[in-house]
C-alpha positions in Angstrom: 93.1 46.4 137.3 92.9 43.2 139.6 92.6 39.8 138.0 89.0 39.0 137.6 88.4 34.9 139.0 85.1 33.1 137.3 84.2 30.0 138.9 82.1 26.9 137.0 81.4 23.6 136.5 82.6 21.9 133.9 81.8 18.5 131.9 83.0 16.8 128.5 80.4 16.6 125.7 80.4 13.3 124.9 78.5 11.3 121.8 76.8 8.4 122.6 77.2 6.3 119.4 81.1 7.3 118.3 82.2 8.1 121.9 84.0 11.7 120.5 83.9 14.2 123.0 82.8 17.2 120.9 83.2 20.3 123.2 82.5 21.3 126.8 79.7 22.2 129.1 79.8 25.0 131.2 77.4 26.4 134.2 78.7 29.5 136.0 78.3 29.6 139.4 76.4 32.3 140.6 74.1 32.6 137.7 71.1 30.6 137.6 71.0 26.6 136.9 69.6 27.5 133.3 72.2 29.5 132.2 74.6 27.2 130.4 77.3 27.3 127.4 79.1 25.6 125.0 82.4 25.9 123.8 83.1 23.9 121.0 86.5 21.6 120.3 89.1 23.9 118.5 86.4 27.2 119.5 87.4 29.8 121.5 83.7 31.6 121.7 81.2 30.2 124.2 77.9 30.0 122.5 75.0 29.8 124.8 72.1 26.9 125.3 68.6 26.9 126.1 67.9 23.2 125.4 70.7 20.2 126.2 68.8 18.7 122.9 70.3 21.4 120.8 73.6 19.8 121.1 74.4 17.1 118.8 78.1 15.1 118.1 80.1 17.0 115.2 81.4 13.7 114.0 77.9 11.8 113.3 75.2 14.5 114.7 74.5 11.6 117.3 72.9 12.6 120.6 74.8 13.5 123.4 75.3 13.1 127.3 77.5 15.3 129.7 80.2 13.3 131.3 81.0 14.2 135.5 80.7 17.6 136.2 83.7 19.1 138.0 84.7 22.8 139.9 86.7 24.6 137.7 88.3 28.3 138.5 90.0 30.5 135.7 91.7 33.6 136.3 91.4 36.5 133.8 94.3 38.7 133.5 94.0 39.8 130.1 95.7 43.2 130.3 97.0 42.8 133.6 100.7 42.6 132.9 101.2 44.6 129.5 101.6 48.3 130.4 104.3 47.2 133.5 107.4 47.4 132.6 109.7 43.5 133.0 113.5 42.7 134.1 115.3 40.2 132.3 114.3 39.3 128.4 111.3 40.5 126.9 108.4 37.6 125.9 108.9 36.8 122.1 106.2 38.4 121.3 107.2 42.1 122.3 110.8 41.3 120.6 108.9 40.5 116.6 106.6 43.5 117.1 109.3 45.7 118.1 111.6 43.9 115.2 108.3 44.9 113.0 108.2 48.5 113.6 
């Protein structure tokens, strides 16, 4: 299974009365302008948007403004590596699951 790349740009949710910076904005490339998420500060699910209005500060429920987009590539490799067998020590991980069983 080869490592899947997604490509997007990236900007900092940012409040414009307290300054917090609340989550990020992302717009894949290759999908259409409209299609945006969100992924929240301490979130790992991206939840879609329809409206930029629908996101407000999670401090003070100010408004918000997106701060510099910027090109941003991730590599997904979940998977990838888990079935091959390694040399040297196994990850931490493998050694309290195996210390489990």
């Amino acid at each position: 299974m080869p490592a899947t790349i997604r490509m997007f740009q990236e900007a900092d949710v940012t409040c414009y009365h307290c300054g917090n910076v609340s989550g990020v904005a992302r717009i894949d490339r290759g999908a259409p302008n409209t299609a945006m998420t969100y992924l929240a500060t301490g979130s790992d699910t991206e939840v879609p948007i329809h409206d930029r209005k629908q996101l407000r500060c999670a401090r003070c429920d100010g408004p918000t403004y997106f701060d510099a987009f910027q090109s941003r590539t991730q590599m997904l490799t979940s998977g990838l590596f888990d079935d091959q067998p390694r040399r040297g020590r196994p990850p931490k991980r493998l050694a309290q699951q195996r210390g489990a069983a």
